[in-house]
N, C-alpha and C positions, 0 to 999 in steps of 0.2 A: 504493500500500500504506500502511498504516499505523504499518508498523515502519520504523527506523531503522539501519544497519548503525551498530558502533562503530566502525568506520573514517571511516566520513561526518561521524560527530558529533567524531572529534578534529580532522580535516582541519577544520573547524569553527569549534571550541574554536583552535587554533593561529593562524587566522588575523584573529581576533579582539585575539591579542596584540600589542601596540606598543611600542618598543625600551624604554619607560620604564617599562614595565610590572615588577610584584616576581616577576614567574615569569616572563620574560625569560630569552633559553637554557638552560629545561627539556630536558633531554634525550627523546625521542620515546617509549623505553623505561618512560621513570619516568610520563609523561602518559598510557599506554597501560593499566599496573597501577594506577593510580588507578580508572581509568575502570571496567574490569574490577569492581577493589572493590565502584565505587558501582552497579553492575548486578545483583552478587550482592547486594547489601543493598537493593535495591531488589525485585530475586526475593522475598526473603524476605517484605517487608511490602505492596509493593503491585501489580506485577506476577507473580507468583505462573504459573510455567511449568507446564505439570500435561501429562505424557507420558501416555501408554496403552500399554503394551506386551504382545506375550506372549511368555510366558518360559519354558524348557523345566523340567521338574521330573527332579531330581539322582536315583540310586540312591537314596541315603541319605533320599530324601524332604526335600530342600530345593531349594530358588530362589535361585540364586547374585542379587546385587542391584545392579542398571545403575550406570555407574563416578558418572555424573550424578545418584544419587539422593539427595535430602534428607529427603525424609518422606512417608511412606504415606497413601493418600488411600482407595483401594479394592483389598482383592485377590479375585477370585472368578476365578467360572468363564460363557461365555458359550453360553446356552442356543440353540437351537432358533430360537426366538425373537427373538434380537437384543440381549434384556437381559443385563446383567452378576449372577447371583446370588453374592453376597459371603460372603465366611468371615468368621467372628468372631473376635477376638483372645483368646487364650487365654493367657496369662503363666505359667498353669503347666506347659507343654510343657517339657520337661525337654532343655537340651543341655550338658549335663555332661562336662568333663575328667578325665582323670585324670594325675600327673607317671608321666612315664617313670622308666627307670632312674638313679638318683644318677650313672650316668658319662654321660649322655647331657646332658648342661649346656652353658650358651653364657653368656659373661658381657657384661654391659653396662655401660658406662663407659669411661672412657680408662685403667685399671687392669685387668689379668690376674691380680684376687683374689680369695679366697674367697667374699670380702662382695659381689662385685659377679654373681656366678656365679646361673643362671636355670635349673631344671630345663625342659626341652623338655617339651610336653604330647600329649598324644593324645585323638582322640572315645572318649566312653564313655556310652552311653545305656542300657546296662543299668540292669536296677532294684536296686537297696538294701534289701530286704527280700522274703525267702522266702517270707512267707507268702501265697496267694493271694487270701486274703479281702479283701486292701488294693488289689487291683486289678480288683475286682468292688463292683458296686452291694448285696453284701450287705450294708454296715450302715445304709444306707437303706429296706429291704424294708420293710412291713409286713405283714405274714400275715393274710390274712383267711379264719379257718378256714370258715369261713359258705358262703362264695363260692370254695373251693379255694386262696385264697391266690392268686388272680388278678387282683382289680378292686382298684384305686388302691393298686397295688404301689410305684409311686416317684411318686408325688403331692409335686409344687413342686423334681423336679429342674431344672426350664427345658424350653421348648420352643422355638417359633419353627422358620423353614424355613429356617434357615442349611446351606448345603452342605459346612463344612465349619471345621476352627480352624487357626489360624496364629500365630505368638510371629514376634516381629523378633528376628535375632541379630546385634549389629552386633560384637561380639566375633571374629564369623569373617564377619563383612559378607554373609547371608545370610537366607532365613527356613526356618525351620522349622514344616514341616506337620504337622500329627496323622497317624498310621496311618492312622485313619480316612478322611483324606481322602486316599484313593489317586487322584492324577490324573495323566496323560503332561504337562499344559499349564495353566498358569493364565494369569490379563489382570491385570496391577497396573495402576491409575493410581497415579502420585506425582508430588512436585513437582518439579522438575528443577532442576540448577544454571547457570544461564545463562548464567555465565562462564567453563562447561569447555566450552562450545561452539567451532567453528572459526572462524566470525563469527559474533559475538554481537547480536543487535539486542533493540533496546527501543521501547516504544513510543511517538507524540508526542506524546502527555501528558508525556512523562518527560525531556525533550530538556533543557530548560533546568532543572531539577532534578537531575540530569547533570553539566550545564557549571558548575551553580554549586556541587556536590559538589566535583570534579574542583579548581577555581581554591581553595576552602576547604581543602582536604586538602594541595594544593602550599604555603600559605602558613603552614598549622596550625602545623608545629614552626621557621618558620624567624624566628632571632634577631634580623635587619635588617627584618623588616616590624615596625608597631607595632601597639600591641595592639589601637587603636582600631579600626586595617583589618581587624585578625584576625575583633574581633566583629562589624564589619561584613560583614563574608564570613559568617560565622557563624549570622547573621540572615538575610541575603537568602538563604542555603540552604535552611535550615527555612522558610521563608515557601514557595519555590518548590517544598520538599517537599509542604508542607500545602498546595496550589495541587492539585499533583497528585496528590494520594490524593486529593481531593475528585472531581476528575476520573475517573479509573480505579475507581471504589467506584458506581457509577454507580444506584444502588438509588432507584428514580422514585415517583412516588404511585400509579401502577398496579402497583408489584412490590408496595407493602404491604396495597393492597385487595385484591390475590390472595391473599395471606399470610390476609389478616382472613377472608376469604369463604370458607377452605375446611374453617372449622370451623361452617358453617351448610349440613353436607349431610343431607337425610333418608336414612333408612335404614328397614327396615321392623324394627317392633319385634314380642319374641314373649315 
């Protein structure tokens, strides 16, 4: 395989150490949450986890959001066909609060006072104004008496074949669907967190960018190493980072002449 358990690579890292060594009786615990760190931070910019899930859709018309997720990549629906057809994000979907009663309160802080006191909230998705014309496409119509008021009636609202819109609501760690798009089931892909995993692996491009994370991070704050070693760890990290995004980025001279070549397709013109 290609990947690595984080068990293997500290079992590793440990036995690399020799009694003179400045991280010399590391505790296992402390060697283990380094590693972690540098796996999540490694997810982020160069190994990049990316799930595919389906998710069931809420009453309420939401998609509760996996305990592991970081950032949306795609959320649609899967056709017939095999393809994934995507929703578009829509930021104006409305999921609005409202405070409860003034006695329904909970305070925060190490003080039971006024000033620290927090109305409790409740979902409120109703709308804010009665009148209906503001939730109709009438102040976009144009009339065309000519032609009954029917031809290029909303001319430059958008088109496109999106199936449907979605807003992220990380307020209640969830998404919010349009009405519109009434569905039982959606597919997100997103990126995942690699270190809420149960064993975590990485891959071996990553292995010694890792170990040299791992030994830089143990020596970062402590006051008996000296500083020259510090930037020396320091140095040889980043080098073995930029080693490894070079590696994992892996974009060759035939990914860019594809790229180049597939703006020279005919088409029949009319």
């Amino acid at each position: 395989m290609n990947k690595l358990t984080l068990k293997d690579v500290i079992e590793d890292f440990k036995i690399t150490i020799d009694s003179d060594d400045y991280i010399n009786n590391t505790p296992d615990h402390i060697i283990r949450n380094i590693a972690l760190r540098g796996i999540r931070e490694f997810g982020f910019d160069m190994s990049k986890q990316v799930k595919s899930l389906k998710l069931q859709v809420e009453d309420n018309n939401t998609v509760v959001l996996p305990d592991d997720y970081v950032d949306m990549i795609k959320l649609g629906i899967v056709g017939s066909d095999g393809l994934v057809y995507v929703f578009a994000e829509n930021k104006n979907i409305n999921y609005s609060h409202i405070k409860k009663d003034t006695n329904d309160t909970f305070f925060e802080g190490p003080m039971n006072i006024e000033a620290n006191a927090v109305n409790d909230i409740e979902e409120s998705k109703s709308g804010t104004e009665s009148d209906s014309s503001t939730q109709s496409f009438y102040q976009y119509v144009f009339e065309n008496f000519m032609h009954e008021g029917g031809v290029g009636r909303l001319y430059g609202m958008g088109g496109g074949h999106l199936r449907g819109e979605y807003r992220i609501n990380l307020d209640q760690n969830r998404i919010e669907l349009s009405q519109a798009s009434s569905r039982d089931e959606v597919v997100m892909e997103y990126v995942s967190d690699a270190a809420r995993s149960g064993n975590p692996q990485i891959h071996v491009y990553l292995e010694e960018a890792l170990r040299s994370y791992i030994y830089y991070k143990l020596i970062e704050r402590k006051s008996s190493v000296p500083a020259n070693e510090k930037a020396r760890a320091r140095q040889e990290y980043y080098n073995e980072r930029r080693k490894a995004n070079a590696r994992m980025s892996n974009f060759t001279k035939e990914n860019a002449l594809n790229v180049i070549r597939k703006n020279f397709k005919q088409s029949p013109k009319y």
